[in-house]
C-alpha positions as CSV (number, residue, x, y, z in Angstrom):
1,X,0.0,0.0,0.0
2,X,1.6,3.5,-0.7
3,X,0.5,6.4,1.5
4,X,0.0,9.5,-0.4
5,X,0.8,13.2,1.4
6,X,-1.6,15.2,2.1
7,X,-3.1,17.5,-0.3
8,X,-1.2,20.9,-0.6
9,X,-2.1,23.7,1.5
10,X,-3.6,21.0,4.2
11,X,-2.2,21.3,8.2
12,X,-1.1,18.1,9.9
13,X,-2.7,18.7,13.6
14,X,-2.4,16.1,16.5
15,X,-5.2,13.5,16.1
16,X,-4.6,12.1,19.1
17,X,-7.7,12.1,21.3
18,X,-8.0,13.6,24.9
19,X,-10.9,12.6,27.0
20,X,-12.1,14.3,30.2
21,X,-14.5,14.8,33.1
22,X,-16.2,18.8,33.6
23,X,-17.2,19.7,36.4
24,X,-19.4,22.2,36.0
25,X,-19.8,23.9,39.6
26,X,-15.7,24.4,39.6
27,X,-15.5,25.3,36.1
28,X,-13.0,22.3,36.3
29,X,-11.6,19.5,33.8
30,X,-10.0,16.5,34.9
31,X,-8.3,14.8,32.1
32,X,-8.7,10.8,31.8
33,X,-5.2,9.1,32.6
34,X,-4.1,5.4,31.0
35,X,-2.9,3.6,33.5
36,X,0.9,2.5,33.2
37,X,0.8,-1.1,34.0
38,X,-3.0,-2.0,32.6
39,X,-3.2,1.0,29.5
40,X,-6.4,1.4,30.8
41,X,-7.9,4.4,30.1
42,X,-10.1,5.9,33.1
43,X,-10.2,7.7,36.6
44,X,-6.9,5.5,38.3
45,X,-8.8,4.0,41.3
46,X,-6.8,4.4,44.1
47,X,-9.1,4.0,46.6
48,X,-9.5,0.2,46.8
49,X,-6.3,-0.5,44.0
50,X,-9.2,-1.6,41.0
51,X,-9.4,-1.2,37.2
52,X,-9.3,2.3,36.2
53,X,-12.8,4.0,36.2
54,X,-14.3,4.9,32.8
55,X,-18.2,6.8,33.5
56,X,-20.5,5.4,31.4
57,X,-23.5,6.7,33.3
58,X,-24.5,9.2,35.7
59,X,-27.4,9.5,38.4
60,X,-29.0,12.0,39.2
61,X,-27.8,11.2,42.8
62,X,-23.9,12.4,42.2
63,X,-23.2,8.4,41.3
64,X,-21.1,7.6,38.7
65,X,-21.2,4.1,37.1
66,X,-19.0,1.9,35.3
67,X,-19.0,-1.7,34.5
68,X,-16.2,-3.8,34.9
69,X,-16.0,-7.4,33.0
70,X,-15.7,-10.2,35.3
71,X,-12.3,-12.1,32.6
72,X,-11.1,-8.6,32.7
73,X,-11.1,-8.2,36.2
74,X,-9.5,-11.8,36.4
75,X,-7.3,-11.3,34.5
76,X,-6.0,-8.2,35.2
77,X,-6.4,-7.9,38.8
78,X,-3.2,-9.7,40.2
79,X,-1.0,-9.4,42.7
80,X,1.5,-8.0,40.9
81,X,-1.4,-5.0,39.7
82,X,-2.1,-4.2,42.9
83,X,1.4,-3.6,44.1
84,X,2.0,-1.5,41.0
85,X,-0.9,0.9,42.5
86,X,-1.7,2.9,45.5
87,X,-3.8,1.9,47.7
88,X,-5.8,4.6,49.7
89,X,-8.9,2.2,51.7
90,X,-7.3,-1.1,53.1
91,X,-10.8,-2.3,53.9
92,X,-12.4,-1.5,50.5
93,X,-9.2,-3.5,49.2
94,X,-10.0,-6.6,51.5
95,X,-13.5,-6.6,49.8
96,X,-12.7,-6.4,46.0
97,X,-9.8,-9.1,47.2
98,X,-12.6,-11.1,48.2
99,X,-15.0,-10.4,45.4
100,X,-12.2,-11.8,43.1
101,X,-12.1,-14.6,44.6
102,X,-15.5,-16.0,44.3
103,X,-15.5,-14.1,40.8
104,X,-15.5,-16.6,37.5
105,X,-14.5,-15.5,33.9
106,X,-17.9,-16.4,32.6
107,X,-20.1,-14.0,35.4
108,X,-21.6,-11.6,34.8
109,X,-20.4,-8.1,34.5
110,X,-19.4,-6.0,38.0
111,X,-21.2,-2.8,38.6
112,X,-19.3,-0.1,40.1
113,X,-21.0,2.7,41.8
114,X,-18.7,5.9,42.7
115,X,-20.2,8.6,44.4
116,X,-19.4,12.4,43.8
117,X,-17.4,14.4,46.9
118,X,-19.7,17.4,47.8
């Protein structure tokens, strides 16, 4: 295949994508990372040591919702993950630590709820 340049007079800008959250009371936007050891893009969970957090909903209760595939979480969740990541609520990490555990490939998918600070 042969590329062809672009036509004359055309710019060549960035096409690479940046994604972000507004919030629209602070007039604030909080850009979406990739995670370094996953290349997940999302919020980086560091409040139990999870998959990064990607909104695909939100409530009209300041909730916002992700879904998480159970193989992804399997196979992505590992020990080695979680010592790659900080690790802000011990307790919330004992319970997704658990979760896995009973979790198989084929369930279904994980809801995850995150509320809004106020």
């Amino acid at each position: 295949m042969v590329v062809q340049p672009p036509p004359a007079g055309t710019i060549a800008i960035d096409m690479q994508r940046h994604l972000g959250i507004y919030d629209i009371v602070n007039k604030k936007t909080r850009l979406l990372d990739t995670d370094s050891f996953s290349r997940m893009l999302g919020l980086t969970n560091d409040i139990d040591g999870g998959l990064s957090f990607w909104p695909k909903y939100y409530t009209s209760n300041n909730e916002l919702i992700d879904i998480w595939q159970a193989y992804e979480m399997k196979k992505i969740l590992t020990e080695q993950f979680f010592a790659a990541h900080e690790i802000k609520n011990s307790q919330a990490h004992q319970k997704l630590k658990e979760l896995l555990k009973s979790l198989e490939e084929e369930d279904n998918p994980v809801i995850v709820i995150a509320k809004l600070k106020k």
